[in-house]
C-alpha angles and dihedrals in degrees: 000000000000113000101141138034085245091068093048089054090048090056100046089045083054095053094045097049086049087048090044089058094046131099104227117211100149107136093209092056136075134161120253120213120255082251092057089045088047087065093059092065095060122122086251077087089078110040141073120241097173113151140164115280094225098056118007106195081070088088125175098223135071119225089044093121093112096019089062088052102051089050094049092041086051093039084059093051088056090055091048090048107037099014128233133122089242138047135177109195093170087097101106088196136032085234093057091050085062094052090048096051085039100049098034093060113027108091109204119288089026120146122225121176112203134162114284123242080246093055090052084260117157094248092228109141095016095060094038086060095065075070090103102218091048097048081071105052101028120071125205140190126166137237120241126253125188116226083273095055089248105144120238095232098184087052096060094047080051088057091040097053091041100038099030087215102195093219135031121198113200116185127057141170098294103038104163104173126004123280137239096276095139091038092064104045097088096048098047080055099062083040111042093236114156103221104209110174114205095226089185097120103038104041099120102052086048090065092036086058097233098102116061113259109240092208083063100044082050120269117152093222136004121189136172155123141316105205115060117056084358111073103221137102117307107272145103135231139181119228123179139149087234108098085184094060098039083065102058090044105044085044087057103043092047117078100352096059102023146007107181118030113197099257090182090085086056098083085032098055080047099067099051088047082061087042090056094045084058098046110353091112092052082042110052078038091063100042094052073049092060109037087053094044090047089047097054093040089061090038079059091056101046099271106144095232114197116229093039092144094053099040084278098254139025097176140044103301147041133203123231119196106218100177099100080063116027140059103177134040106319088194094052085051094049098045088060086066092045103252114125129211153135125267140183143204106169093102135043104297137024107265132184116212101209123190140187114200105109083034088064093040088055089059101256121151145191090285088057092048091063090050092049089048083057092056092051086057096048093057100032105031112016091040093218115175104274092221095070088037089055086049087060104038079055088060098050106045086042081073090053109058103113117091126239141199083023127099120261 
């Protein structure tokens, strides 16, 4: 029961001190500097900055005179960072940006093809169809993965050419090396195909420079997240060099998704635009570090690592099949020795998604990567008890508390 502030601030103490004694490899989540989390508390809480798409000094709102330039001065700095002419930063989720670039150009009966949840894909269009209504105006098919969720790419050109989809989505949850994006741009222009690439993931070491940039392999729109491997508040935002397209999707997302749009993680988006200016290139370069480095250290230890034939990650993140070891949640059972990761059981086999973005900002290395690897093995292999395993996991991240690549 809450009754008094002090309960609030009990609970949230408690939740701080668990988090504090976790080893967090989710790849969805980062940890923002006390700067960026400064930002969230402004007065723009509290306030409306809706405006016309087309031109957004047109705003609803009276009293936006500030409010409109620090949104345009932060929209600049996201063309400075990710590319593009355009940018919409009024998408309070990377989901919702999705929603926003799916439902503003798909005309009924349109098909898109986009990665499936079992495939590690985003479930963006799939999930929006049990929607009644849209499961009967908008059509999907999905891309094929191999057993080591490397995508079948002539496969797909087979399935463009043969079904004529009128958007593609690359970029889902478990991106392990950049996809064809290049490689498809000739053919969605004989074809009239809309490339769109779900950046979520991977936000951050596009603006580290360290992860191709799909508006410059070729994509029409990208649009994500900033809050996984990008260590800003949590939002979302579309950016293209298509004004056409812009339009359709700025007119659907306001006011049909979203009024306000939380315009207090502006300022604070801004600032980790700036952050990332500053180190995202050292950054992104250390966590690429330390997921190959993590990979190959369970591969060491029996873990059957996806990827193997092509250094088994370039991004964030790696993918671990279980299934030779578990038969229950991997991530439950983790969890009770306080590490903390994603798992999945909609295909085949069992599989953790394991990250290291917050893991890199805490100052952790390749030596680091080998120790956490061992305690993989102690919970899922060894079957040590998890409580002795948790007692460790709490010593070592009490040595990594500090924050790196963010301003002080």
């Amino acid at each position: 029961m809450i009754k008094t502030l002090k309960d609030i601030d009990n609970l949230l103490e408690k939740h701080i001190e668990y988090r504090k004694s976790c080893l967090n490899l989710i790849a969805s989540e980062n940890y923002s500097s006390d700067i960026v989390r400064g930002y969230l508390t402004s007065d723009l809480g509290n306030r409306y900055g809706c405006y016309d798409t087309s031109d957004p000094s047109n705003r609803e709102y009276t009293g936006n005179k500030y409010i409109h330039e620090i949104e345009m001065a932060t929209q600049e700095l996201v063309k400075e960072v990710f590319g593009g002419k355009y940018v919409d930063l009024r998408p309070i989720s990377g989901h919702m940006a999705g929603m926003a670039v799916v439902l503003g150009i798909l005309e009924p009966d349109d098909l898109v093809i986009e990665i499936h949840l079992k495939d590690w894909g985003h479930g963006l269009v799939d999930p929006m169809r049990q929607i009644s209504h849209l499961g009967k105006t908008i059509r999907v098919e999905f891309m094929r993965f191999d057993e080591n969720n490397e995508l079948d790419v002539e496969y797909l050109k087979k399935m463009a050419r043969e079904l004529r989809p009128k958007l593609i989505i690359f970029g889902g949850s478990g991106t392990l090396f950049p996809e064809p994006v290049r490689e498809f741009r000739e053919l969605a222009d004989e074809l009239g195909i809309i490339l769109a690439y779900d950046a979520s993931h991977v936000t951050g070491l596009i603006a580290g420079r360290v992860f191709p940039n799909p508006l410059d392999e070729g994509a029409d729109i990208l649009f994500g997240s900033t809050h996984k491997s990008f260590p800003g508040p949590q939002g979302g935002f579309v950016v293209s060099n298509r004004k056409d397209l812009m339009e359709k999707i700025g007119n659907t997302l306001s006011p049909s998704l979203v009024t306000s749009h939380h315009l207090n993680r502006i300022p604070a988006f801004a600032a980790s635009l700036l952050e990332m200016k500053e180190f995202g290139h050292e950054y992104g370069k250390q966590i690429i570090k330390n997921s190959k480095a993590l990979a190959e250290a369970m591969a060491k230890r029996g873990f059957n690592v996806l990827g193997a034939k092509r250094g088994y990650t370039e991004t964030h993140l790696l993918l671990v099949d279980v299934g030779e070891y578990v038969d229950q949640a991997p991530g439950k059972l983790l969890e009770k020795a306080k590490i903390l990761c994603s798992d999945d059981f909609s295909g085949a086999s069992p599989q953790i998604r394991v990250g290291t973005p917050e893991v890199t900002r805490r100052g952790m290395k390749e030596v680091e990567m080998d120790y956490i690897a061992e305690l993989f093995k102690r919970v899922l292999i060894d079957k040590e008890d998890v409580n002795q395993v948790a007692k460790d996991v709490e010593a070592f991240v009490a040595k990594y508390q500090d924050l790196e690549f963010a301003f002080k």
